[in-house]
MIKE-993553 format. One line per 4 residues: number of its first residue (from 1); their letters; for each residue x, y, z of C-alpha. Coordinates in steps of 0.2 Angstrom, whole numbers, plus 5000, padded with zeros to 4 digits. Example, Ala and Ser with C-alpha at 12.3 -4.5 7.8 and 13.67 -1.06 7.14 Angstrom:
! MIKE-993553
1	AS	5062,4978,5039 ~ 5068,4995,5036 .
***
This chain:
! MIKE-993553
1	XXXX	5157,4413,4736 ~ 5140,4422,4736 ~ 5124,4414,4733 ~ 5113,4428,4734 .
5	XXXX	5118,4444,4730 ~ 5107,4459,4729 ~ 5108,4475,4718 ~ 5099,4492,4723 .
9	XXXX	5081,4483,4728 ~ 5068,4489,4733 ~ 5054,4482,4740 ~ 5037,4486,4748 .
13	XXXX	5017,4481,4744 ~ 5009,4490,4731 ~ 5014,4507,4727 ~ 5020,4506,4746 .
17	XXXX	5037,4504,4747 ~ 5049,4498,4764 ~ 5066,4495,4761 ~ 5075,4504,4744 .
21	XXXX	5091,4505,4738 ~ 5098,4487,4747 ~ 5115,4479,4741 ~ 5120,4465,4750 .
25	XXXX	5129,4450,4749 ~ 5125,4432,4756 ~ 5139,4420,4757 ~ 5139,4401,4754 .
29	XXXX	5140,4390,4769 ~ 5137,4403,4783 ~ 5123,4410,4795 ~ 5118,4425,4790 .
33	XXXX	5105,4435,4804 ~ 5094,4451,4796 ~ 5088,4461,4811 ~ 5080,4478,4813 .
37	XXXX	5067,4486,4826 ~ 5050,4479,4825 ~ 5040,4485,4807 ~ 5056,4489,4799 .
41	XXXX	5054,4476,4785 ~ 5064,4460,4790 ~ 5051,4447,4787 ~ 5045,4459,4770 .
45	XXXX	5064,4458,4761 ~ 5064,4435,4768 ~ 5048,4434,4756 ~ 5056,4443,4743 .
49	XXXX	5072,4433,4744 ~ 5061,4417,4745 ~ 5050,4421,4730 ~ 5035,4427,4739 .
53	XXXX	5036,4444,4734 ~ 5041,4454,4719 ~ 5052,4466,4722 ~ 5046,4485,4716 .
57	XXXX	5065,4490,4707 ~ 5080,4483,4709 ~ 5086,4464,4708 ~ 5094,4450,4716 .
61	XXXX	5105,4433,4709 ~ 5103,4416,4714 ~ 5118,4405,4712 ~ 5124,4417,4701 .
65	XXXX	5107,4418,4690 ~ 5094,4434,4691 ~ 5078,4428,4700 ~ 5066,4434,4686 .
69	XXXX	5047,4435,4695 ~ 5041,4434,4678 ~ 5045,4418,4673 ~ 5037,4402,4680 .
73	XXXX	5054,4393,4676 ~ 5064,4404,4685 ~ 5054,4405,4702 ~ 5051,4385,4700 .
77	XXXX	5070,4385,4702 ~ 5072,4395,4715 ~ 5057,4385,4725 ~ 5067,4371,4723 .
81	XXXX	5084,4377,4730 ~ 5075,4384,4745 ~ 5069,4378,4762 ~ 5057,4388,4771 .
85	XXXX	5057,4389,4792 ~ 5041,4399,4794 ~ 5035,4409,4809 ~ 5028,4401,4820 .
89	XXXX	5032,4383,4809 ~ 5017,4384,4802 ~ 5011,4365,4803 ~ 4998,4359,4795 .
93	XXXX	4985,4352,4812 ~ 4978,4338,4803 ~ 4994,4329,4798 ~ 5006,4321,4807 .
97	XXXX	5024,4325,4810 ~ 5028,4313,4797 ~ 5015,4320,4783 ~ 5021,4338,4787 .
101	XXXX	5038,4335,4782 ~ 5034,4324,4768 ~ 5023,4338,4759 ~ 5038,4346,4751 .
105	XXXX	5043,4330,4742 ~ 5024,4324,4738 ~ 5021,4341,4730 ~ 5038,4343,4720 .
109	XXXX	5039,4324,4717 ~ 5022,4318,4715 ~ 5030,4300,4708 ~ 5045,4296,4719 .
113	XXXX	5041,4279,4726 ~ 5034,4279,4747 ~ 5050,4268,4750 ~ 5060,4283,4745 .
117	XXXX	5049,4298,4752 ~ 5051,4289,4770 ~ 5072,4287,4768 ~ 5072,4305,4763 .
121	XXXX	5056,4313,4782 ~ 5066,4301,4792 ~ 5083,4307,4786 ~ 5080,4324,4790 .
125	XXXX	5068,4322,4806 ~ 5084,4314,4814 ~ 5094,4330,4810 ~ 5085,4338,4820 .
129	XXXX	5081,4326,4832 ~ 5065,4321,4829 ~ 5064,4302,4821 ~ 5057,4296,4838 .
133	XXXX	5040,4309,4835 ~ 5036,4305,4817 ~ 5018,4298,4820 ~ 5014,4312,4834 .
137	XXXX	4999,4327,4829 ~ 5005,4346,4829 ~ 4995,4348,4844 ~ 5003,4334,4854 .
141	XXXX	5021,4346,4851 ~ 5031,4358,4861 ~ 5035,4375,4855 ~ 5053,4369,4852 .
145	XXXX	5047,4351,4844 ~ 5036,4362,4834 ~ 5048,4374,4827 ~ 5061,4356,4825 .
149	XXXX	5050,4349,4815 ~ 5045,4362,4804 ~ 5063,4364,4802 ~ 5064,4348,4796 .
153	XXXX	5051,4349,4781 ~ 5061,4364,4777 ~ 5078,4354,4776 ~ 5067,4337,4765 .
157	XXXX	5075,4341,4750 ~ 5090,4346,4755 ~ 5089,4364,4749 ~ 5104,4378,4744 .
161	XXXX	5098,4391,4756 ~ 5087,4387,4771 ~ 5075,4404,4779 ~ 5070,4406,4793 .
165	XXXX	5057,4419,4800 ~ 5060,4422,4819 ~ 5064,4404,4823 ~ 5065,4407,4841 .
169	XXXX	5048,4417,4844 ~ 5039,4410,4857 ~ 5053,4401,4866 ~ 5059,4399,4881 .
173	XXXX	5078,4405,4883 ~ 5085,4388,4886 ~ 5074,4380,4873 ~ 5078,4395,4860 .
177	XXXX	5100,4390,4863 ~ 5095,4374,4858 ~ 5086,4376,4841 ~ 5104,4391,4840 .
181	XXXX	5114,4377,4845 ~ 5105,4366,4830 ~ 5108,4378,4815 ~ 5125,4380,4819 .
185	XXXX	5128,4360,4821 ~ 5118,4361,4802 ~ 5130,4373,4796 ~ 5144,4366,4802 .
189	XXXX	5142,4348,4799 ~ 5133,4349,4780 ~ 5140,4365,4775 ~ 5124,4372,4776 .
193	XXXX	5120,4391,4771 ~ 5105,4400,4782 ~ 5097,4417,4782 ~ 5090,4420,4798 .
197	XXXX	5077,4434,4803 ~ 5077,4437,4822 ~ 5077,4451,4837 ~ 5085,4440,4848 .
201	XXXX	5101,4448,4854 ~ 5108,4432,4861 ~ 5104,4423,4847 ~ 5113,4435,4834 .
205	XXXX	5128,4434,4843 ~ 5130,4415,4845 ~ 5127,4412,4829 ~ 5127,4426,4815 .
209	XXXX	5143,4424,4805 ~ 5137,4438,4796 ~ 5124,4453,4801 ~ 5112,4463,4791 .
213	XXXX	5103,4477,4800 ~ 5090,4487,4792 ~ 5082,4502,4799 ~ 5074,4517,4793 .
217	XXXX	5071,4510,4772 ~ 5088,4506,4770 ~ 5104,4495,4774 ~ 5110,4504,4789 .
221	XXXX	5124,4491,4793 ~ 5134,4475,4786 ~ 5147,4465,4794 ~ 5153,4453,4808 .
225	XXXX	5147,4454,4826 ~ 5167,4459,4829 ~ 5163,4475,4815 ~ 5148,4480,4830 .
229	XXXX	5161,4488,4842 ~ 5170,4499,4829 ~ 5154,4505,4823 ~ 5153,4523,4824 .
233	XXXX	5135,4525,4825 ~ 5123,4528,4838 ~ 5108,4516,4834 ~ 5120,4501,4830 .
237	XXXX	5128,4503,4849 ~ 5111,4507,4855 ~ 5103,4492,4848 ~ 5117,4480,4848 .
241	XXXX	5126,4483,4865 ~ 5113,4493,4874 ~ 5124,4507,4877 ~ 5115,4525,4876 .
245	XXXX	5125,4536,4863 ~ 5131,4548,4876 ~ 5141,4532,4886 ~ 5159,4531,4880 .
249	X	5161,4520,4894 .
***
């Protein structure tokens, strides 16, 4: 099953637009990686997906509904299907771990008893391994512990469809297969269904399950990583196995 699904998009700011004519699929339950060169539009088409930016033409489905950006009911659901993993995590300095990841639930749930918001931080803090660090400042975190917990505030309400923006910017290699080794554990154990921007070629191969690529305005490619080495194309193999066009080797 699909949970998003788009339908010749476009999108773009102002009269600007980046990516057109896009159909794609996302399924249920799996890791799906958008990549592309640097300014080709990954991070532009997440904020659409996410409801941070109306697209210029086309459309997309959520859970089999049209996401209408003209209706407050409809974003307001797809707000709270979503979990958001920003660039960069995006914690807020003065609050702590535990107050970070407890905005999503103060903000949607203004009422919910404290008993109930502290079950539901400290339930997803130790998904990501993190229960320990609840009363620590932003500033007192690693890079990895960083992006961890902002995973974690993205996971509080148990969302349909978690995004994230380059997770592994900034890392070292070893911390950067941990957090890859964390998103596929959430997959697998909580069924869980992720669209992941990223230009990490180590990354996208441990754990894409499916891979958009988008490069010049368009969809230039939509499969497996096993599809990448019957790809006839020049770019894909250039940018995917590092192999110049002319080596048949």
């Amino acid at each position: 099953m699909d949970i998003i699904s788009a339908h010749d998009l476009a999108i773009g700011y102002g009269r600007t637009e980046i990516l057109r004519s896009l159909d794609f699929a996302v399924p249920e339950g799996q890791i799906t990686v958008v990549v592309g060169v640097s300014g080709s539009g990954k991070s532009t088409l997440l904020k659409t997906l996410a409801g941070l930016l109306p697209p210029l033409s086309g459309s997309f489905d959520f859970a089999g509904c049209p996401v209408n950006y003209r209706s407050e009911a409809s974003l307001r659901l797809l707000y709270e299907k979503i979990g958001v993993l920003y660039q960069g995590g995006a914690l807020l300095n003065g609050l702590s771990l535990f107050e970070n990841v407890a905005l999503p639930i103060r903000m949607q749930h203004p009422k919910m008893p404290e008993d109930m918001v502290r079950d539901m931080v400290f339930a997803s803090l130790a998904q990501v391994e993190l229960a320990g660090s609840a009363d620590k400042y932003p500033a007192q975190l690693s890079g990895g512990m960083t992006k961890r917990g902002a995973l974690a505030r993205a996971l509080v309400l148990d969302p349909d469809v978690v995004f994230c923006d380059e997770p592994s910017s900034g890392l070292d290699p070893i911390t950067s297969a941990l957090l890859d080794d964390l998103l596929i554990r959430l997959k697998g154990t909580f069924g869980m269904t992720l669209v992941v921007v990223t230009h990490e070629l180590r990354s996208i191969e441990r754990v894409a399950d499916r891979i958009l690529l988008i490069n010049d305005g368009g969809l230039r490619f939509a499969g497996d990583y096993a599809d990448l080495a019957a790809a006839d194309d020049a770019f894909i193999r250039t940018f995917f196995l590092r192999k110049d066009s002319h080596d048949d080797t």
